[in-house]
MIMI-599285 format. One record per residue (C-alpha): residue number from 1; x, y, z. Coordinates in nm, 4 decimals. Example, Ala and Ser with C-alpha at 12.3 -4.5 7.8 and 13.67 -1.06 7.14 Angstrom:
BEGIN
 resi        u        v        w
    1   1.2300  -0.4500   0.7800
    2   1.3670  -0.1060   0.7140
***
This chain:
BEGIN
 resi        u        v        w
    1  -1.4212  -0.4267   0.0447
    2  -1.0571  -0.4232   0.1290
    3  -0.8522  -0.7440   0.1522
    4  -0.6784  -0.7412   0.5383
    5  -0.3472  -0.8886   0.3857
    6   0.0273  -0.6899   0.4091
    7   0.3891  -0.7736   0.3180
    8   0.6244  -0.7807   0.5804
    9   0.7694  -0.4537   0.3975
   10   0.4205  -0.2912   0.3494
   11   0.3951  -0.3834   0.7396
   12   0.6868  -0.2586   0.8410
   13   0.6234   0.0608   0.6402
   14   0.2844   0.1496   0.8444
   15   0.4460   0.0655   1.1689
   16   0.7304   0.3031   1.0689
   17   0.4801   0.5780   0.9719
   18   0.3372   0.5751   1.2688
   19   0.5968   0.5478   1.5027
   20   0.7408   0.9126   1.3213
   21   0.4045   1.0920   1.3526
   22   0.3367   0.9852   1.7171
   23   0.7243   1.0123   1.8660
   24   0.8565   1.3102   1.6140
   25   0.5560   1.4964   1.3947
   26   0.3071   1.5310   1.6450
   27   0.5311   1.6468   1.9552
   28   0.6682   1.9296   1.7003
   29   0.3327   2.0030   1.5566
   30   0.1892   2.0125   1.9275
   31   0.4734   2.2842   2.0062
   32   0.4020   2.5139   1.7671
   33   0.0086   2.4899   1.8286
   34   0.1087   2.5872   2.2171
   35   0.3735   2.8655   2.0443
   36   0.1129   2.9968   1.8481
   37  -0.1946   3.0360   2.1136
   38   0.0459   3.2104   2.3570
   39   0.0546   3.5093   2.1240
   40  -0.2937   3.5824   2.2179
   41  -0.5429   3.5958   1.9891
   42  -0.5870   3.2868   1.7817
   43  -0.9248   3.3379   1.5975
   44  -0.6887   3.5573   1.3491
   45  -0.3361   3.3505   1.4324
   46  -0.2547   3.1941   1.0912
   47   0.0383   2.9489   1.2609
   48  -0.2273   2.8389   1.5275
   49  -0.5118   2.7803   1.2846
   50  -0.2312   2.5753   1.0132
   51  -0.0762   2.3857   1.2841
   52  -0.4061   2.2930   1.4683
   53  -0.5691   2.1739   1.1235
   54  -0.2097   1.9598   1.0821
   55  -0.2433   1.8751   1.4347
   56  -0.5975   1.7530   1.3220
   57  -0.4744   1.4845   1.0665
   58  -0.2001   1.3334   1.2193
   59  -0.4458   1.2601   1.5013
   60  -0.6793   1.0938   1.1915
   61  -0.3903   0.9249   1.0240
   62  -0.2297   0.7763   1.3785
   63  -0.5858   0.5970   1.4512
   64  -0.6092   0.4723   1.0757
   65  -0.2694   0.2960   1.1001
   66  -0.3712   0.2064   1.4882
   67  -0.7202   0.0460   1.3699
   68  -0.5666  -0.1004   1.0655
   69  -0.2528  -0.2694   1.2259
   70  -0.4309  -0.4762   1.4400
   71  -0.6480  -0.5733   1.1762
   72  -0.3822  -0.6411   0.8797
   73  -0.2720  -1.0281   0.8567
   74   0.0681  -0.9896   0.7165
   75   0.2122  -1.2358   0.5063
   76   0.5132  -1.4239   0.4159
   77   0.6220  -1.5841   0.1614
   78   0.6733  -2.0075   0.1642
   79   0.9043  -2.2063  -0.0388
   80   0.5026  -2.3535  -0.1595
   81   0.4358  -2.0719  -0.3352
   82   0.7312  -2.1648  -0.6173
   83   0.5980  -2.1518  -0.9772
   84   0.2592  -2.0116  -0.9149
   85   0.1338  -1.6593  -0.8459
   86   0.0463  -1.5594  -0.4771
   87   0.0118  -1.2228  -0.2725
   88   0.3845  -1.1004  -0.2850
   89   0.4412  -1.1973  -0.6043
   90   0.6222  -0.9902  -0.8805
   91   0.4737  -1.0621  -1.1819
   92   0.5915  -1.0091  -1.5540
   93   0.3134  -1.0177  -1.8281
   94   0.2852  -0.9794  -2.1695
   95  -0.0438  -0.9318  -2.4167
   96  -0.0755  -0.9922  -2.7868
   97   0.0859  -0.6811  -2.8766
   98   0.4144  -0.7150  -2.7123
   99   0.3212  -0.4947  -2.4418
  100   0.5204  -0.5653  -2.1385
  101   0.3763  -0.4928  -1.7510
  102   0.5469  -0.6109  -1.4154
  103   0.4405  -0.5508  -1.0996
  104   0.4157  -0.6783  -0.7626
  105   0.0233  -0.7907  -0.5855
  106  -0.0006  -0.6772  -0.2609
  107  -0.2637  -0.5517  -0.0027
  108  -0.4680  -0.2294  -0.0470
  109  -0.2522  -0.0171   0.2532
  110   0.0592  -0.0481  -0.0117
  111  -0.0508   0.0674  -0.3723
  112   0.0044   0.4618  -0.2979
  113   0.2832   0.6150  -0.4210
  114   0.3965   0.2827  -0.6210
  115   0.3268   0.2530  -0.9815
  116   0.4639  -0.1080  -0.9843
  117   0.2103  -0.2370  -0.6964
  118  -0.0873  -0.3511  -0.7292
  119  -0.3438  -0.4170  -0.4923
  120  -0.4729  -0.8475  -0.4570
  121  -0.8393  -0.6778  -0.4947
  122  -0.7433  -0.5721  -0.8867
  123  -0.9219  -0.7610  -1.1446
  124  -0.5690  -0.8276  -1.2971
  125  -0.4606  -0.9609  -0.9289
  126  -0.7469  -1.1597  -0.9258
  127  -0.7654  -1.3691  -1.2328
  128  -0.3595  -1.3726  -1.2018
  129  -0.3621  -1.5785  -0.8969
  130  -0.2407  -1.9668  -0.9003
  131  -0.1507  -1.9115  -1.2608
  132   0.2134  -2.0665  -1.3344
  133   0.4301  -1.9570  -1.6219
  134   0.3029  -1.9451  -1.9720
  135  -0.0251  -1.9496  -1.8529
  136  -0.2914  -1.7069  -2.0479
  137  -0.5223  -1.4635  -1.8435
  138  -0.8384  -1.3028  -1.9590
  139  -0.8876  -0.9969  -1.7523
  140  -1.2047  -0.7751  -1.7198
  141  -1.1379  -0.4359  -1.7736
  142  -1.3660  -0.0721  -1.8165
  143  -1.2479  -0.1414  -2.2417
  144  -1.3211  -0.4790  -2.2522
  145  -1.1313  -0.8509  -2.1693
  146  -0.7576  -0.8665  -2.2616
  147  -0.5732  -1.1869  -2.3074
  148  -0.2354  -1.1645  -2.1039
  149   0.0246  -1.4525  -2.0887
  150   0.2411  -1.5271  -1.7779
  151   0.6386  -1.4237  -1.8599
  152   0.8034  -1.4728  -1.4959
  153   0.7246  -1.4899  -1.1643
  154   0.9227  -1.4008  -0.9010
  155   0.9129  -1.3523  -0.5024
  156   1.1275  -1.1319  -0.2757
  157   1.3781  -1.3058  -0.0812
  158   1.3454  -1.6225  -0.3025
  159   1.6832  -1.7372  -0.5409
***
């Protein structure tokens, strides 16, 4: 099950995504299709049959990010959040070997195409939340539990 929670950014990105395949990609898309069936015969047209399939998922992506908007509670970060890990966070942690990870927890709708996000449903999200600095972390992973300590935590916007 997918957590219904967004950063302002991650909210702002979907609205922006949309608002470019509604106002810009599909109009274009929708030109060509019309292009391409007024050359006749479109059962062997290779620009209809491409642009209709494109046609096809913007139409699928635009309700997604409709449906999901109005579903998504974004949120923002507050000054009682200082010290302690929350959704927004950037994170910094270490394990017993030195090895250093940071990254930020966010909702589900922002993880693609970021290696440094991950998502508040994560098992590392999870047992990372209210922990303060220094803190040590067991997390559950597909190799076994790993013992992580808490280097810094940091939110956007906050200095």
């Amino acid at each position: 099950m997918k957590t219904d929670l967004i950063t302002r950014e991650g909210f702002n990105s979907l609205k922006q995504e949309l608002d470019h395949l509604w106002r810009e990609k599909r109009p274009e898309v929708t030109k060509k299709v019309a292009w391409a069936a007024s050359l006749g015969d479109r059962s062997e047209n290779a620009d209809y049959q491409y642009n209709k399939k494109l046609l096809r998922e913007i139409d699928r992506r635009v309700r997604y990010l409709r449906k999901r908007l109005e579903i998504i509670k974004v949120v923002d970060y507050s000054p009682q959040q200082k010290g302690k890990v929350f959704f927004g966070a950037w994170v910094e942690v270490e394990n017993e070997q030195g090895e250093l990870r940071k990254f930020r927890i966010v909702g589900p709708d922002e993880i693609y195409a970021r290696k440094d996000y991950i998502s508040i449903d994560s098992p590392m999200a999870r047992a990372l939340l209210k922990k303060e600095v220094d803190d040590e972390v067991w997390v559950q992973t597909p190799t076994g539990r790993k013992q992580w300590f808490v280097i810094e935590i940091h939110y956007p916007g906050q200095d």
